[in-house]
N, C-alpha and C positions, 0 to 999 in steps of 0.2 A: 645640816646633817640629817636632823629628820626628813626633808625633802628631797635625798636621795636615798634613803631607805627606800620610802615608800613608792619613789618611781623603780628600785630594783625590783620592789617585790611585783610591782605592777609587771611590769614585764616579764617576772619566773610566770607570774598567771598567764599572761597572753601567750609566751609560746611553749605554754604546757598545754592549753587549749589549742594553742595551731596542732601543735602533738599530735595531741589528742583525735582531733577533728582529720587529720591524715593520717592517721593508723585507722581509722573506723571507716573507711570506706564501704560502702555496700556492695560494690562489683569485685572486695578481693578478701573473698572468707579463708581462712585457713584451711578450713579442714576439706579444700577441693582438692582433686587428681589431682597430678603434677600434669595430665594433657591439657586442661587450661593456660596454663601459664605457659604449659611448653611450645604449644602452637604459637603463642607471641611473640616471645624468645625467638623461637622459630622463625617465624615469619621474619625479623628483625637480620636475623641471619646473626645472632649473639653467639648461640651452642650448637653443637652439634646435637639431631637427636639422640644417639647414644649420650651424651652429656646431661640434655634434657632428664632423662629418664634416670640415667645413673651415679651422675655428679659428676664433677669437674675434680680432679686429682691424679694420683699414679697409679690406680686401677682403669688400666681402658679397654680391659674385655671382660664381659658377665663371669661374675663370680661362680662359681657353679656349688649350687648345694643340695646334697643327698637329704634321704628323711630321717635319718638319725641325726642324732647329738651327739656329739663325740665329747664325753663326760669328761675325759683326759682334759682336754683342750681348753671346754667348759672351766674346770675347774684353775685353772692358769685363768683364765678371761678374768673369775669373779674376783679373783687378787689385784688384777689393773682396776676393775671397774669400781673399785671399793679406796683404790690408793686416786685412782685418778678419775671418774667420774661421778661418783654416788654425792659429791659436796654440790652436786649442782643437778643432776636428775635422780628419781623417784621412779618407780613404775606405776606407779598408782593417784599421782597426786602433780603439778604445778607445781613447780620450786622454782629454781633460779631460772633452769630451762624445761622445757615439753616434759610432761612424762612418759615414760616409756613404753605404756602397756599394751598401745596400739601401732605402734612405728612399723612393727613388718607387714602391718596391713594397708600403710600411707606407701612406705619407700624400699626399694631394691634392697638385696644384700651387698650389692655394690657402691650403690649411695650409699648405705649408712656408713659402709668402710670407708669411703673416697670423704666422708664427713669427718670422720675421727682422724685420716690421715690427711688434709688439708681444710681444715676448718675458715679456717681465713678467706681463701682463694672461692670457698665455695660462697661464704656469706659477700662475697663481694660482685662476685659475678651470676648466682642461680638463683633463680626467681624466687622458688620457695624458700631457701635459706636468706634471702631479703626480706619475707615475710615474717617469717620467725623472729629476726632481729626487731625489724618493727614492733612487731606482739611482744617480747621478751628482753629490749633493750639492753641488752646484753650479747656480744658475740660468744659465741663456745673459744675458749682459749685453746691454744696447740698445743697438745701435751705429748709432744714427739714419740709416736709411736711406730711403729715398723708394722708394714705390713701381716708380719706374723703376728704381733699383737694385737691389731686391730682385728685380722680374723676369732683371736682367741675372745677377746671380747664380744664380739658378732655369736661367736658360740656360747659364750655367756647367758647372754642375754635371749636366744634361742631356747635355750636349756628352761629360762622363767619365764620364757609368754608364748603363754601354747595358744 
């Protein structure tokens, strides 16, 4: 008995350490463009660049965003984002997943939508959403949203990170 304990535990160590040692690559930092990756992808003939750049989902043409906030809408977002996403992102901090404070500076208005309305389909097939799971060990879960709520939290979340 004791001597398959200790070989279980041996092995949680070795492939927490393989883990380990394959997420910590030096040639794949997070916090690069998405033209890194995407030119690989690319080159592979995986995505489309429009995919590349904007996610894989049911948004397949750029989002189009004016410079206001549209407070209305905003305020519907921050009701989703509080019921369905705040148990796992932060703006300010590491939690389950990324924090938020800088994402419009990393990804499209159309990625982050095509994220929230296919989470799954993106972490399976987009480089940087491979990334993230690696880092984060955790997929985002589908919290079936419709396009018009995904926008409305898009405006949410616009409204707090200027």
């Amino acid at each position: 008995m004791r001597t398959t304990r200790v070989l279980a535990v041996s092995c949680a160590v070795y492939l927490a350490a393989l883990g380990i040692t394959a997420c910590s690559r030096d040639d794949e930092r997070p916090d690069e463009a998405v033209g890194t990756a995407a030119s690989s992808a690319a080159a592979a003939g995986e995505l489309t660049p429009f995919q590349l750049q904007n996610g894989i989902g049911p948004l397949t043409a750029i989002v189009k965003i004016d410079g206001r906030v549209d407070h209305e809408v905003a305020e519907k977002g921050e009701k989703l984002f509080e019921q369905k996403c705040a148990s796992c992102h932060k703006f300010s901090e590491r939690y389950v997943g990324p924090a938020l404070a800088d994402v419009m500076k990393r990804r499209t208005p159309t990625f982050m939508m095509n994220m929230m309305l296919n989470p799954l389909g993106m972490v399976d097939r987009h480089p940087e959403t491979k990334k993230l799971l690696a880092e984060f060990f955790v997929a985002m879960p589908n919290q079936n949203l419709t396009p018009e709520e995904a926008r409305q939290v898009f405006e949410y979340l616009r409204s707090e990170i200027h």
